[in-house]
N, C-alpha and C positions, 0 to 999 in steps of 0.2 A: 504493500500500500504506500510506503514513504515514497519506493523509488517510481512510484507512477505517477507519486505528488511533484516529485523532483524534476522527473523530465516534464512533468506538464508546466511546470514553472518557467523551466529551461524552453519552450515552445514560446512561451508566452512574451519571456526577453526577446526572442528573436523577434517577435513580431512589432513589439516596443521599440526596439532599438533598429532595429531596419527599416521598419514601418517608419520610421521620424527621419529616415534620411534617403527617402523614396525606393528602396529594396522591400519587396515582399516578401513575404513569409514562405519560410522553408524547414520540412521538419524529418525526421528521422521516415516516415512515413513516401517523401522522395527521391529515398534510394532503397535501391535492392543489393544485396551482398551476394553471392553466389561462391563458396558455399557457407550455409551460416548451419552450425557452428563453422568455425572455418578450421584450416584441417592443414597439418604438415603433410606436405609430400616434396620428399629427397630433400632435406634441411633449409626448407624454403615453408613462409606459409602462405601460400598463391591466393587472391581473390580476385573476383571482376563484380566492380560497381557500374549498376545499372541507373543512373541519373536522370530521373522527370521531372524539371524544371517548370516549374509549376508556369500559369501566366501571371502577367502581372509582377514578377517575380524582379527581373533584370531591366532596369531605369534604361532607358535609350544612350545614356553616357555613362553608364555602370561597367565597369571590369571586377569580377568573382574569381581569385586563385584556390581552389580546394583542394584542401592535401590531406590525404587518409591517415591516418595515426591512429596506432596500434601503444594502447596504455593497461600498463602492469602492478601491480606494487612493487613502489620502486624502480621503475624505469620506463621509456616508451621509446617507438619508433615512430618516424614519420617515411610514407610512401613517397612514390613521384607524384606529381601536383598537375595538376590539369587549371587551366584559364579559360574562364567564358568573359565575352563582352557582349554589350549591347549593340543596337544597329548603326549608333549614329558616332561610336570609337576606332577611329581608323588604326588598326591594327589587324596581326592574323589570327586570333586566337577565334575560336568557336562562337560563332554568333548564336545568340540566343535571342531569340523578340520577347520584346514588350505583352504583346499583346496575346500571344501565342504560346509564349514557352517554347521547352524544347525537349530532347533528350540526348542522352553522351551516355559513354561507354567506356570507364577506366579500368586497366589493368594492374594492379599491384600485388607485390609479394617482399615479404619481409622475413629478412632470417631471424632462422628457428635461438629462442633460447627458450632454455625450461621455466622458465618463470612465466613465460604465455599462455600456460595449459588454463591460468588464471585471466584471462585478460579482457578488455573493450576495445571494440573499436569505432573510432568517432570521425567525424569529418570536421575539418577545420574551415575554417574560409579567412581569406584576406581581402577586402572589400574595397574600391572606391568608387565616388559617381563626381569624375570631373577629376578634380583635385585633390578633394576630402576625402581622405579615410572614414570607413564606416563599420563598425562594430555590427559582426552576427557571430554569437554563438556559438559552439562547435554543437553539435548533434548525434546522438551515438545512434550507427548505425548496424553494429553486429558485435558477437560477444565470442568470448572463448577460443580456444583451439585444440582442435580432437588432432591429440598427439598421439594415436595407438602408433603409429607407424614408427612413430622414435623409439621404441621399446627394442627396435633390431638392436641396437648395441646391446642392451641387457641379454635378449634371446642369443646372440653370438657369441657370450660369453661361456657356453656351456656347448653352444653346437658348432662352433670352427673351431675344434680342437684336432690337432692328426698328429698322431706318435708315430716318430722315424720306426721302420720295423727292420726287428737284426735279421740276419741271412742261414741261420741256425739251423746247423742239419745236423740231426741224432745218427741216421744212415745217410752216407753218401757212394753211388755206387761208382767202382770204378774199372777199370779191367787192364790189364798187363797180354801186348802181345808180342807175337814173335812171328818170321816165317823160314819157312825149309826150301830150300830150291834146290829140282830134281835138273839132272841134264835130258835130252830128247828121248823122248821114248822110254824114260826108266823110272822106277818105284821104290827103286831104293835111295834109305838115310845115308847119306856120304858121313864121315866122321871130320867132315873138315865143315860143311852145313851145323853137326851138332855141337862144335867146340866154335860156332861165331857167337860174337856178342850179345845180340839178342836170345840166343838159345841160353848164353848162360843169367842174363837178368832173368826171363823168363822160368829158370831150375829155381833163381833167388828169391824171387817173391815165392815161388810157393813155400818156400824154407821160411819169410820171416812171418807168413800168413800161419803156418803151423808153430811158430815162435809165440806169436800174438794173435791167439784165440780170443780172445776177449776185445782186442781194439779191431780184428780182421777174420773175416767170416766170408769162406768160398763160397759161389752158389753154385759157379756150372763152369765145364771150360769146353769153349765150339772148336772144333777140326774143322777147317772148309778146306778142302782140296781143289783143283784145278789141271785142267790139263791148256796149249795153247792151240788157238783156234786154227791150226794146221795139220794135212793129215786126214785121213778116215773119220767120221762121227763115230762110228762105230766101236773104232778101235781107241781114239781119244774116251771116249768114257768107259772104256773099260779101265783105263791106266787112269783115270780122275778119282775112278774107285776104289783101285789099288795103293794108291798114292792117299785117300781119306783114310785107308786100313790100316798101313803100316806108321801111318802119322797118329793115329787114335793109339794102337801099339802101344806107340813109345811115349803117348802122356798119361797113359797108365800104371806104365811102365814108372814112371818117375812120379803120380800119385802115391803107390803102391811104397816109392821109396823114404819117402815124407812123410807117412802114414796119414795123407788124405785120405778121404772120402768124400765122391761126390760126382755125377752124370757126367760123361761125356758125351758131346753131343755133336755127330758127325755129319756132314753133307759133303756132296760132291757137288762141280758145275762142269760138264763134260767137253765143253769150249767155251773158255770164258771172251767173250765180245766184248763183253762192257770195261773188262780190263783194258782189254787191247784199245778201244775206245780213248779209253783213259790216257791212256800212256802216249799214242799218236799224236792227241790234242795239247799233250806238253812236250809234245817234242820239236823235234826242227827238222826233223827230216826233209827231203825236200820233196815236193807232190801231197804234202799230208793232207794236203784240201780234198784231192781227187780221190786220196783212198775213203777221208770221213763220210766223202758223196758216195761210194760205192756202197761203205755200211748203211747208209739211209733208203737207197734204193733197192736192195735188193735185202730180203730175210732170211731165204736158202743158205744154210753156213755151207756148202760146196760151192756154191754159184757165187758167194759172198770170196771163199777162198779162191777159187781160178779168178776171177777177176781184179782179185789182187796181184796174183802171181803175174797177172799179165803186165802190170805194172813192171815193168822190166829194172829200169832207172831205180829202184827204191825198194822192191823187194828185197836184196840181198842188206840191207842196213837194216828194213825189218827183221829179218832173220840174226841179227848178229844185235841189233839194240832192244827189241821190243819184247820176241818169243819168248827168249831165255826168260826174262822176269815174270811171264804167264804162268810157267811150271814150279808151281810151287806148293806149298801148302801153309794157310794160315792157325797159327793155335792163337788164342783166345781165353786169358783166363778172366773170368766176372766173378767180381769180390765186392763185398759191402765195408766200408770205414764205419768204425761205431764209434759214434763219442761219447762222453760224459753224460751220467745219468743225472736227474735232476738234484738228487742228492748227493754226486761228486762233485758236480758245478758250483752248490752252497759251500760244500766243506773247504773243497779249492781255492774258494773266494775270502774264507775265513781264515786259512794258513797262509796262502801266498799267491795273491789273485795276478801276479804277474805271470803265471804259466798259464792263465786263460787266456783263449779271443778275445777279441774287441766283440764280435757275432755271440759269444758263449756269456760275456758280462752284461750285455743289452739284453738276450734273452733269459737272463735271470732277473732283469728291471723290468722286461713286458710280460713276462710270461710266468714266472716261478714267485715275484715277489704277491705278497697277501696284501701289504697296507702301503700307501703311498709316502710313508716312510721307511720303507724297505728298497719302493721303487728308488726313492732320491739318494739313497746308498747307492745302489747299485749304478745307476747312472753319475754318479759322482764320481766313481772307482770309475768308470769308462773313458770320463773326460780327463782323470788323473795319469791315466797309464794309456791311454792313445789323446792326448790332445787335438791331432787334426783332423779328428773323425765328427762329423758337422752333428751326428745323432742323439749325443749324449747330454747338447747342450740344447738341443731341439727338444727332447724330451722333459729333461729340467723343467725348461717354459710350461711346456704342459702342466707341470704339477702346481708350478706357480699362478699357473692362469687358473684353474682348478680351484686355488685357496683364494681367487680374488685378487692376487698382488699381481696388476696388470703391468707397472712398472719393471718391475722384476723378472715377469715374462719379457716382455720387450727386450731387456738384456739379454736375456739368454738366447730371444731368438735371432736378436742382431750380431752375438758372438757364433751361432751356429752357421750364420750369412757369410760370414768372416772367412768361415773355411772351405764355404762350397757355396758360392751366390747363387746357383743356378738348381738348389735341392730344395725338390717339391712341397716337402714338409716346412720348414720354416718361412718359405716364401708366403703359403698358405694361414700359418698360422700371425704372419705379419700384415696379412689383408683385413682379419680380424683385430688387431691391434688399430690399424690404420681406420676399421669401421668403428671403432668404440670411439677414436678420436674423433669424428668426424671426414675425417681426408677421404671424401670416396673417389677422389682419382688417383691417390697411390693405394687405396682400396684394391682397386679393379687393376692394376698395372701387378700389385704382387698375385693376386689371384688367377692372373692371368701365368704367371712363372709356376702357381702351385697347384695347375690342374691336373696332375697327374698323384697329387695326394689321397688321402683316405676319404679329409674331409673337404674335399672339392664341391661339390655337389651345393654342401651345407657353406660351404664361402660364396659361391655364386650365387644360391638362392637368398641369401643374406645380403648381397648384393644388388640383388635386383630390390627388396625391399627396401632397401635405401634410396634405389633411384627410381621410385613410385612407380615398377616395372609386377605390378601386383599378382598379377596370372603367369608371368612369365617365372616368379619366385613362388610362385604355390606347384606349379611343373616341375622347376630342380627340384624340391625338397619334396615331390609326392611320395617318395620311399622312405623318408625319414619322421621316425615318431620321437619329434623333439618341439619342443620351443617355438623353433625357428619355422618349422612345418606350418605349426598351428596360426601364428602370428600372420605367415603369408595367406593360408587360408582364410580368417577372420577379414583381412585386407580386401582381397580378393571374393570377399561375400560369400564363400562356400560353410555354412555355418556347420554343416552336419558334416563335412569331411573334416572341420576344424574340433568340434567334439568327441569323434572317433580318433583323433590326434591324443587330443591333450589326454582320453581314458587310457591311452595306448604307452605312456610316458612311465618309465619302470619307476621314476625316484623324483614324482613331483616336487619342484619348489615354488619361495612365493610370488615367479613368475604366473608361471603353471595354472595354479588359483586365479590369479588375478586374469590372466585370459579365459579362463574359464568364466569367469564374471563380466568380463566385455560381451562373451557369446551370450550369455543368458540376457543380459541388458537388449542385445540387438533383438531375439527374436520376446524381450519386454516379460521375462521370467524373472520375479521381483524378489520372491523366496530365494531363489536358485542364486542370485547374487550376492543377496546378502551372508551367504552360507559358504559360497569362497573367497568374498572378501575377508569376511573374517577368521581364514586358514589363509592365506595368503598373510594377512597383517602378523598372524600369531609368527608364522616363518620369517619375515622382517615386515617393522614394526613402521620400516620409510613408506609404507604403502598406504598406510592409513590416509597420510598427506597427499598423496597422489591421486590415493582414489578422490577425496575431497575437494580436489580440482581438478579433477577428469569430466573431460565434458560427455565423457562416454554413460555419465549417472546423472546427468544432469534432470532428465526425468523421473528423477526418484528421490524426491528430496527426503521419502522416510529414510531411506539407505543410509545415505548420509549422515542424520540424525541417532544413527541407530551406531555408529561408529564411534 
């Protein structure tokens, strides 16, 4: 009742004090705001005033300056200012008649500070007719500002988090080979083939794998034999077979002597093409083009053979560089590396974590540690004994960002930068930094570095909520039951995918509530907000104040009451 006595009073000056210096009356009731309540979108709070300048209104030598201004407790903005004149003031500004009125069309937008969730907005004027200054009142033409949309920094404080992940492999498979090479036409092991190098690494591994049963564990070892693509079909696989037999032989032979056990597992290829293939295309021979075109055109390995052979120039270097290397046979041993079990990797850590990985110490911070001070052990110890590994200090952040100390994270993710500028995760988790601060162009410039992180998805769709991009940040974040989901949904008017959100959230907080209470307010469920308001306040108690100047309750002034 006062404040309807006030502006009626405030109407009434204008009309006194303009009316006496020939401007007519102009009141709240001659503009329109669009949107009222008026609304942040991307750290901006955008209106357009719709002006119906009444008749009567603008003196034929009158000039009207009116600048929209945005008033808080404790502080105000003023917009850009738009100028009308009368018919008979030679200038360019916007005529308005005497007699007729008119209407005009401003566009303004004033940055965001949180103290506007509170606020008025009035029109000012600056008046003269002729020479004479003339006093009109300012006019309030719209209130508040429905800030849900600024809430992304809160919400991205839980959902653009991505921890560096170690590379940690329990089994790692690997294999040890070797090969035998037979002269033309024979199947017999020379003893100058079994005394070469690779035959004796190949005796050695299986000696250290029967050593270290416990860190090396065989699974299989292949025989693949070979005969070369010259010659009889017939008769080359019969010697491809002979050659897989007496080569299977002699790795049993030498299982038997290491006291392995385990499959051997033999195949022949009766002319190998693909080898010879192989070998031609890195060679230099000369014509090598004309032979690789014979093997593409023709499949017949006889018709494939004489049409080599006719190759006159270049056959006999085949036979003297290429065959030889075809006759052989391949052994193949497959072994698994076992590492550290989860309780040798603790204990390790506890006597002398210097004989761990850098991969073995991260995976005991992401994976084995219980409490996020076990993690910040562990990734402390990572950053101590590999310092230029970017993960350990990317991780830290996390925990920091985690307990709220954004400061703090920012360190660590700017030292993680330090060692690798271009790694996904700290770029990522710097978009969110840069989103809490407001910076949404180094927002979107690290996020842009860190799309190939865990929490991509949740950076971009937090992105776009900041750049009033609503549907396109409710799409990134459709898979994710966070925060940041919900919020873009709520934005975005999907109220019932934004409720199946926020039920969906393992470890509500007094975000969580508090969104849950914007949803109830939009579809005017009065219980239903009063009931997460006040679980939200109980989780933090800043909310109370928020909600009480959130225009998002504005129709509920029991709500409010009841807080």
């Amino acid at each position: 009742m006062k404040k309807n006595i006030y502006f009626a009073l405030c109407a009434a000056a204008s009309v006194v004090l303009a009316g006496c210096s020939g401007f007519g009356k102009i009141t709240s009731e001659n503009f329109n705001v669009t949107p009222t309540p008026l609304e942040y979108v991307a750290g901006e709070v955008p209106a357009t005033i719709s002006a119906n300048i009444p008749a009567k209104f603008m003196p034929k030598k009158g000039v009207v300056t009116c600048t929209p201004v945005l008033k808080w407790d404790g502080g105000q903005q003023a917009g850009a200012s738009k100028t009308f004149q009368g018919e008979k003031v030679e200038a360019n500004n916007t005529v308005i008649s005497y007699k007729n009125g008119g209407t005009a069309t401003m566009r303004v937008s004033f940055p965001y500070q949180n103290e506007m969730a509170k606020s008025t907005l009035y029109m000012q004027f600056a008046a003269k007719k002729g020479n004479k200054e003339v006093k009109i009142p300012e006019v309030k033409i719209g209130y508040g500002v429905m800030a849900t949309a600024a809430l992304v920094s809160e919400a991205a404080r839980t959902s653009g988090r991505s921890v560096a992940p170690d590379k940690f492999q329990r089994i790692i498979s690997q294999k040890q080979e070797a090969a035998v090479k037979f002269l033309i036409n024979q199947a017999n092991l020379r003893g100058s083939e079994l005394n070469s190098t690779n035959i004796k690494e190949f005796i050695a591994k299986m000696k250290e794998i029967k050593k270290d049963q416990k860190g090396l564990a065989i699974k299989n070892v292949e025989v693949s034999a070979y005969a070369s693509p010259d010659g009889k079909y017939d008769f080359n696989e019969k010697l491809a077979e002979k050659r897989g037999e007496v080569s299977e032989q002699y790795v049993n032979k030498q299982l038997k002597a290491q006291k392995l056990s385990t499959n051997v597992d033999t195949k022949y290829t009766a002319e190998d093409w693909d080898g010879f293939k192989e070998l031609v295309s890195q060679s230099n021979l000369q014509d090598k083009e004309v032979i690789l075109r014979v093997l593409s055109m023709y499949q017949d390995p006889e018709q494939r053979e004489q049409e080599i052979r006719n190759i006159a120039t270049v056959y006999k270097d085949l036979a003297d560089a290429v065959l030889p290397e075809l006759r052989r046979s391949r052994l193949t041993i497959n072994y698994d590396v076992i590492g550290r079990s989860d309780d040798e990797i603790v204990e390790q850590c506890k006597t002398d974590a210097t004989k761990l990985s850098v991969e073995e110490i991260l995976y005991a911070g992401n994976t084995i540690a219980q409490t996020d001070a076990e993690k910040a052990a562990y990734y402390q110890k990572a950053k101590e004994l590999y310092p230029s590994d970017y993960r350990s200090y990317n991780n830290l952040g996390v925990l920091e960002m985690k307990n709220g100390n954004v400061d703090k994270a920012d360190e660590y993710y700017q030292q993680a930068l330090a060692q690798d500028p271009n790694a996904p995760e700290p770029n990522a988790n710097m978009s969110t930094i840069a989103l809490i601060n407001g910076d949404f162009k180094a927002a979107e410039l690290y996020a842009a570095k860190g799309v190939n992180a865990s929490s991509a998805d949740d950076n971009l769709g937090n992105l776009y909520v900041a750049q009033g991009k609503y549907d396109q940040a409710a799409a990134k974040l459709s898979k994710s039951a966070n925060n940041s989901a919900a919020l873009a949904q709520i934005l975005a008017k999907d109220y019932s995918a934004a409720t199946n959100t926020l039920n969906s959230i393992k470890n509500p907080d007094a975000l969580t509530f508090y969104l849950k209470a914007i949803v109830a307010a939009r579809q005017n469920e009065e219980a239903v907000i009063l009931t997460n308001l006040k679980q939200s306040i109980q989780k933090d108690g800043n909310y109370r104040q928020k909600a009480l100047n959130d225009c998002e309750f504005y129709s509920f002034p029991n709500i409010t009451k009841a807080l």
